[in-house]
C-alpha positions in Angstrom: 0.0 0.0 0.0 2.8 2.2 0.8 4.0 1.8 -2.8 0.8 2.8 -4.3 0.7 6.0 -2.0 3.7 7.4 -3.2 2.3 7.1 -6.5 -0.9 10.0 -5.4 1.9 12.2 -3.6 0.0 15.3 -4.5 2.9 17.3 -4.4 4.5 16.4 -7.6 3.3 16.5 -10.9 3.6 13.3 -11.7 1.5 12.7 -8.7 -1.2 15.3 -9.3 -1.4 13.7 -12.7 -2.2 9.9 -11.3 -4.7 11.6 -9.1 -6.3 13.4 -11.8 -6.6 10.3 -14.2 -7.6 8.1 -11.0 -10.4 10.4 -10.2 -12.0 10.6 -13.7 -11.7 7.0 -14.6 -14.1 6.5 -11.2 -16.6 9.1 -12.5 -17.1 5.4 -15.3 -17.3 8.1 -18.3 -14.9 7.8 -21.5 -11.9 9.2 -20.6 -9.3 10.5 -23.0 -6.0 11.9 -23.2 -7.2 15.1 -24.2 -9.6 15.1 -21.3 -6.8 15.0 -18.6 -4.6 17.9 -20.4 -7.5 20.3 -20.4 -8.2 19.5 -16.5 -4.5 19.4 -15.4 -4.0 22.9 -17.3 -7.8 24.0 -16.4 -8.1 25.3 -19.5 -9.4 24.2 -23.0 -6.3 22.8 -25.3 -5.1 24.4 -28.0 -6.5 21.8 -30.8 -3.5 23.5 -33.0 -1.2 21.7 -30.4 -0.2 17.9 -30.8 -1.2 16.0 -27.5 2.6 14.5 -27.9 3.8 18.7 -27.7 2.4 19.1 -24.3 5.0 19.1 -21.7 4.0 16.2 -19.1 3.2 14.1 -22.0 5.7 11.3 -21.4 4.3 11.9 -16.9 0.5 11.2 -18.7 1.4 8.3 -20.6 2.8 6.7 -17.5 0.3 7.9 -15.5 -2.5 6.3 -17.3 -0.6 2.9 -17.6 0.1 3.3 -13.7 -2.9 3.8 -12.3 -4.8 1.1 -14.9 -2.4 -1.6 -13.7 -3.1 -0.4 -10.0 -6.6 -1.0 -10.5 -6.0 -4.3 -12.0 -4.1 -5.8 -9.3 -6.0 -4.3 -6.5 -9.1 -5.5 -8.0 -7.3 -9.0 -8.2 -6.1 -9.0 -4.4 -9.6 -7.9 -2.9 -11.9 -10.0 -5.5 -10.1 -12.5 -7.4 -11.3 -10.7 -10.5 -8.3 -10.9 -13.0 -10.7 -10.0 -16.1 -11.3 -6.5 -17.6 -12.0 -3.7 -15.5 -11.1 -0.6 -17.4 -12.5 -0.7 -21.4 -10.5 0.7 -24.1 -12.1 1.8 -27.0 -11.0 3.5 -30.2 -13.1 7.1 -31.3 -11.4 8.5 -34.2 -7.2 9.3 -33.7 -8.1 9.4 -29.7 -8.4 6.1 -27.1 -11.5 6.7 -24.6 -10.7 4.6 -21.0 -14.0 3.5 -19.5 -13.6 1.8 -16.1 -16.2 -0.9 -15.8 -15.8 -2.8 -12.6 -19.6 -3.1 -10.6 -18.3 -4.0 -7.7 -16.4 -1.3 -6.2 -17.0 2.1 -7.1 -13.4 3.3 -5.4 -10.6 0.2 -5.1 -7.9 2.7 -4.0 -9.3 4.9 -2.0 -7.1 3.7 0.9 -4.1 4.7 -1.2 -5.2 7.9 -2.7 -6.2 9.4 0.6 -4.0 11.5 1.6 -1.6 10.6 4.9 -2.5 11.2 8.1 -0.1 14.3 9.3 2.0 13.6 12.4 0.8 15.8 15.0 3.4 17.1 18.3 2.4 15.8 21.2 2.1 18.8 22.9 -1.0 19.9 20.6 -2.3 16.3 20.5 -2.9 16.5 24.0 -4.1 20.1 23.9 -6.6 19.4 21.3 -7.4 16.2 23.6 -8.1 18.2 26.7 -10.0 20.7 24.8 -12.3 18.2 23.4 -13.7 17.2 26.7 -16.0 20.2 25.8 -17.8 17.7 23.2 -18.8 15.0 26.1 -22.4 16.4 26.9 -22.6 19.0 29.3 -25.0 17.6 31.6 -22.6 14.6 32.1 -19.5 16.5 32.8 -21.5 18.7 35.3 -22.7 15.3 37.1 -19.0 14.3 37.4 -17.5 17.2 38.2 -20.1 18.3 40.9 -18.5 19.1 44.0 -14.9 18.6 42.8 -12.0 21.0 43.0 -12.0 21.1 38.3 -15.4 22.0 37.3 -16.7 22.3 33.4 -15.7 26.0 33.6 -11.4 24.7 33.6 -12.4 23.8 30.2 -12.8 27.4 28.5 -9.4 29.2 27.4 -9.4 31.9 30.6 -7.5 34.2 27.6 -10.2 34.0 24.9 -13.3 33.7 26.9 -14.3 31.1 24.7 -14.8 27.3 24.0 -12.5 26.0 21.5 -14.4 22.7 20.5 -17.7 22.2 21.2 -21.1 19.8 20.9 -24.2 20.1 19.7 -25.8 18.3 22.5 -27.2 20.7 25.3 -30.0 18.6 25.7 -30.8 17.5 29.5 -30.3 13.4 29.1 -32.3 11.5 31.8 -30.5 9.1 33.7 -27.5 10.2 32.8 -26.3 9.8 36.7 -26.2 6.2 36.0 -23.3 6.7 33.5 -20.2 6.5 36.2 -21.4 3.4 37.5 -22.1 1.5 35.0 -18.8 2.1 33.5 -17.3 0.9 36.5 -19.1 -2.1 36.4 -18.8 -3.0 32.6 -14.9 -2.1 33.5 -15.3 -4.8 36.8 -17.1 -7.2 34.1 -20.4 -7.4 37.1 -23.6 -8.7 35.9 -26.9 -6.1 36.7 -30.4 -7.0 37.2 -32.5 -3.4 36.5 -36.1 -2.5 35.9 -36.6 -1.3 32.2 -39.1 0.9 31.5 -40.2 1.0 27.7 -42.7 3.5 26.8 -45.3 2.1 25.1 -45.1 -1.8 27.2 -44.9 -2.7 30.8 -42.1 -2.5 33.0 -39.5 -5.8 32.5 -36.7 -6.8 35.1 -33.6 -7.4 32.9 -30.7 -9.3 33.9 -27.7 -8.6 31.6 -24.0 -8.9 31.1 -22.9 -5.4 30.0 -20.3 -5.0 27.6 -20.4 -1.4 26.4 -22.1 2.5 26.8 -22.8 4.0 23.2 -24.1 7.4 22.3 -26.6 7.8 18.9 -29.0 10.9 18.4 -28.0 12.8 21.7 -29.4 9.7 23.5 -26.9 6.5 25.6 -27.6 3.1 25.3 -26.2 0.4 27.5 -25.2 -2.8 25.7 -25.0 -6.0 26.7 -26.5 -9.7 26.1 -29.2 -11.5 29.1 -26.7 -14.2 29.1 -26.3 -16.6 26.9 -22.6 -16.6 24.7 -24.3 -17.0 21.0 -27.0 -14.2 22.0 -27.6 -11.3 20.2 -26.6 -8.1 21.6 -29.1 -6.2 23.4 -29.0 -2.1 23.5 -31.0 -0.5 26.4 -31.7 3.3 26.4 -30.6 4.9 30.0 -33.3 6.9 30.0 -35.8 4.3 30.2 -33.7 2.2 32.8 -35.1 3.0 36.6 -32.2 4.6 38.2 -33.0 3.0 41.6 -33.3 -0.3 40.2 -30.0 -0.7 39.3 -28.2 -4.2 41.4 -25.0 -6.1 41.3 -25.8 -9.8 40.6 -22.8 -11.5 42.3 -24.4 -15.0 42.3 -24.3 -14.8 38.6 -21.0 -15.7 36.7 -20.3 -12.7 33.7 -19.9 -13.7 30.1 -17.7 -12.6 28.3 -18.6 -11.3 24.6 -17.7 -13.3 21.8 -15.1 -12.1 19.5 -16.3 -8.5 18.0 -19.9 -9.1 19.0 -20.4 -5.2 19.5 -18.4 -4.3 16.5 -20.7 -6.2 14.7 -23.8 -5.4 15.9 -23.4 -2.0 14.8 -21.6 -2.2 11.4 -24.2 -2.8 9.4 -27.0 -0.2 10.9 -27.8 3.5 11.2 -27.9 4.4 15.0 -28.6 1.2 17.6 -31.9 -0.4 16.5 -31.7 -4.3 15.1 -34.2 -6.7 14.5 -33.6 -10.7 15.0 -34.4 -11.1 11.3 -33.3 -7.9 9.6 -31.7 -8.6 6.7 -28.6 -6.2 4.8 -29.5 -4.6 1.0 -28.1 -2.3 -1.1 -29.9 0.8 -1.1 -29.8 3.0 -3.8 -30.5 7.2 -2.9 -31.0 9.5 -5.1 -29.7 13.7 -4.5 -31.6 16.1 -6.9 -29.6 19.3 -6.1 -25.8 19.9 -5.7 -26.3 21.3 -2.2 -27.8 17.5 -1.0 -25.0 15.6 -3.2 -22.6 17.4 -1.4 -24.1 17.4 1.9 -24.2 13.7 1.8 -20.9 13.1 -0.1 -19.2 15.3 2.9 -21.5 13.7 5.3 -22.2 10.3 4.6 -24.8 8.4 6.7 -23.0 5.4 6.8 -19.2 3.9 6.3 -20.5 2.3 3.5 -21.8 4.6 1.6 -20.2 5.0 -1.6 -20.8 7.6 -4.9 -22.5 5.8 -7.6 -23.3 8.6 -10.0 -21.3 11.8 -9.8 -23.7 14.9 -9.6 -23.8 16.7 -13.0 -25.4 19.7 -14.6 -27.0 17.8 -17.4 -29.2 15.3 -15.1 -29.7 17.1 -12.2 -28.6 14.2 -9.6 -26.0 12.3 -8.3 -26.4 8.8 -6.5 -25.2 7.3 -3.9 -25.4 3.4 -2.6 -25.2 2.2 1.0 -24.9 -1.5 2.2 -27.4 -1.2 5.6 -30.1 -3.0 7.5 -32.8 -0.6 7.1 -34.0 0.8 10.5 -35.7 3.3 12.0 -33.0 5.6 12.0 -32.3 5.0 8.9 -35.7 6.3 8.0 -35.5 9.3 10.2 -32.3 9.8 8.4 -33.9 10.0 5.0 -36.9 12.0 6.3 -34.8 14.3 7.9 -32.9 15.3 4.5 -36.2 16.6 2.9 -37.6 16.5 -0.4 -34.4 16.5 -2.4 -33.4 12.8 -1.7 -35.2 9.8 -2.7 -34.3 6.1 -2.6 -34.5 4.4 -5.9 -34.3 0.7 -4.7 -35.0 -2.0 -3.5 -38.7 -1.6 -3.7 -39.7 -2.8 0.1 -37.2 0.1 1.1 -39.1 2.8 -1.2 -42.5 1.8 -0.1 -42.0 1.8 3.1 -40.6 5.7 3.1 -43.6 5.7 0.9 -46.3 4.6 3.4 -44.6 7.1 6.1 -44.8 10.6 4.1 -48.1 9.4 2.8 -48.8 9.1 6.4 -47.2 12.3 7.1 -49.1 14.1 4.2 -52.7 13.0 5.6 -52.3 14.4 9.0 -51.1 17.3 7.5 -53.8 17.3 5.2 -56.5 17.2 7.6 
């Protein structure tokens, strides 16, 4: 990988060039020559002037061969594919370059992105100390009551001002709980507690914790009731009863299998998961540059991946993510408004369907 790195090093032509072609043979449009001198120059070329006259054309011959053998092989190592994946095609005196491999709309995007800087310590743990300022305020004024530091150490006494900073000022429930159940997760202690869901009865839960994880301004303990092939189980601390909370030291803890919480949550948007949900590709739709950039800055999940580049001449851009549909992942899409759309599958689409048409007759009434 390190190889294929130094051959992006944006800093040298050469580099800039690879990047360039790289980039365009992704977009999966014919790709010429001609195409990457007009970019790389960012101007039109002079058709007067031979492509062969242009001064990196010896760096854009190699380029081109470069990153199409790059492909190749890295297409080879992750799928076993050793057939075509970038078309070549003859228009004219020019060669177009079409790359048309479906299963992976970026197979260097590990190499291509750009190196982590090395940061000095002594900032790293400035810009760590500063960040405590994103942990939820409520929380840090729980743990911090009565203690000699208080939230207020946090802001720069020269500025008067916070230099990183959350969204969430929202007063969490429960959120008293959150020192000791660390503590016990961290002790590896089984808890019995009285759950409180809002629209069933109350339920005493026994369960093996094994994590605290935040989605949507809201924690969630995990854990499993106790046996080791069990699903994970995710329970909002909000709707836990803070006195309920008890040690069960008759009751042997369990470890988690091997990445159980990883993958729990790899495939989903936020925390919810069914016994039988079952992953898809789903296929969204952006019909303004403002939402295809939004998303492509913003993704709503690590799979996400561009499928269509936006353009001027449709009017869209697409996107494809690899999820178990949930909840969230409907909120998600709701919350984005009327300028995204899922195209597929069709259980997906009517199902976002049936909720705005749900939506539209109580506004309706």
């Amino acid at each position: 990988m390190e190889n294929r790195r130094k051959l992006f090093n944006k800093d040298s032509d050469f580099g800039k060039l690879t990047i360039l072609v790289y980039n365009e043979l992704m977009t999966r449009k014919p790709v010429t020559y001609g195409d990457i001198i007009e970019k790389f120059d960012g101007k039109k070329k002079d058709s007067n002037l031979k492509q062969t006259a242009w001064k990196h054309y010896h760096s854009l011959k190699i380029a081109f061969n470069t990153v199409k053998i790059e492909i190749k092989n890295k297409i080879k190592e992750k799928y076993g594919y050793d057939g075509v994946c970038i078309k070549e095609h003859k228009r004219g005196k020019e060669v177009t370059y079409t790359y048309i491999f479906e299963k992976d709309n970026n197979p260097l995007s590990e190499e291509i992105k750009e190196p982590k800087p090395n940061i000095p310590k002594e900032l790293y743990r400035k810009i760590c100390w500063a960040c405590v300022c994103m942990a939820p305020k409520d929380l840090l004024s729980y743990l911090f009551e009565g203690q000699k530091i208080s939230i207020d150490h946090f802001i720069s006494k020269e500025n008067k001002h916070i230099l990183f900073t959350s969204a969430n000022r929202i007063k969490q429930t429960h959120i008293d709980l959150f020192p000791n159940l660390y503590k016990y997760i961290e002790n590896k202690k089984v808890l019995s507690f009285i759950y409180e869901p809002f629209d069933e009865p109350e339920k005493k839960i026994t369960l093996h914790p094994y994590g605290l994880k935040e989605y949507n301004e809201r924690w969630f303990l995990c854990g499993c009731h106790g046996c080791k092939d069990e699903r994970m189980r995710v329970y909002p601390l909000d709707r836990i009863k803070s006195d309920s909370v008890r040690v069960k030291e008759d009751v042997t803890y369990i470890e988690p299998a091997e990445n159980l919480c990883e993958d729990y949550f790899k495939d989903i948007i936020g925390v919810t998961k069914k016994k039988h949900d079952q992953k898809c590709e789903i296929i969204l739709r952006a019909y303004s540059k403002y939402m295809f950039m939004l998303m492509k800055t913003k993704p709503l999940h690590q799979s996400q991946q561009v499928k269509i580049e936006y353009n001027d001449e449709n009017k869209y851009g697409e996107f494809t993510i690899m999820i178990m549909p949930n909840n969230e992942f409907y909120g998600r899409i709701l919350q984005m408004g009327e300028n995204l759309e899922i195209i597929s599958p069709e259980e997906v689409r009517n199902e976002i369907k049936k909720r705005t048409n749900e939506m539209a007759k109580r506004y309706n009434q």
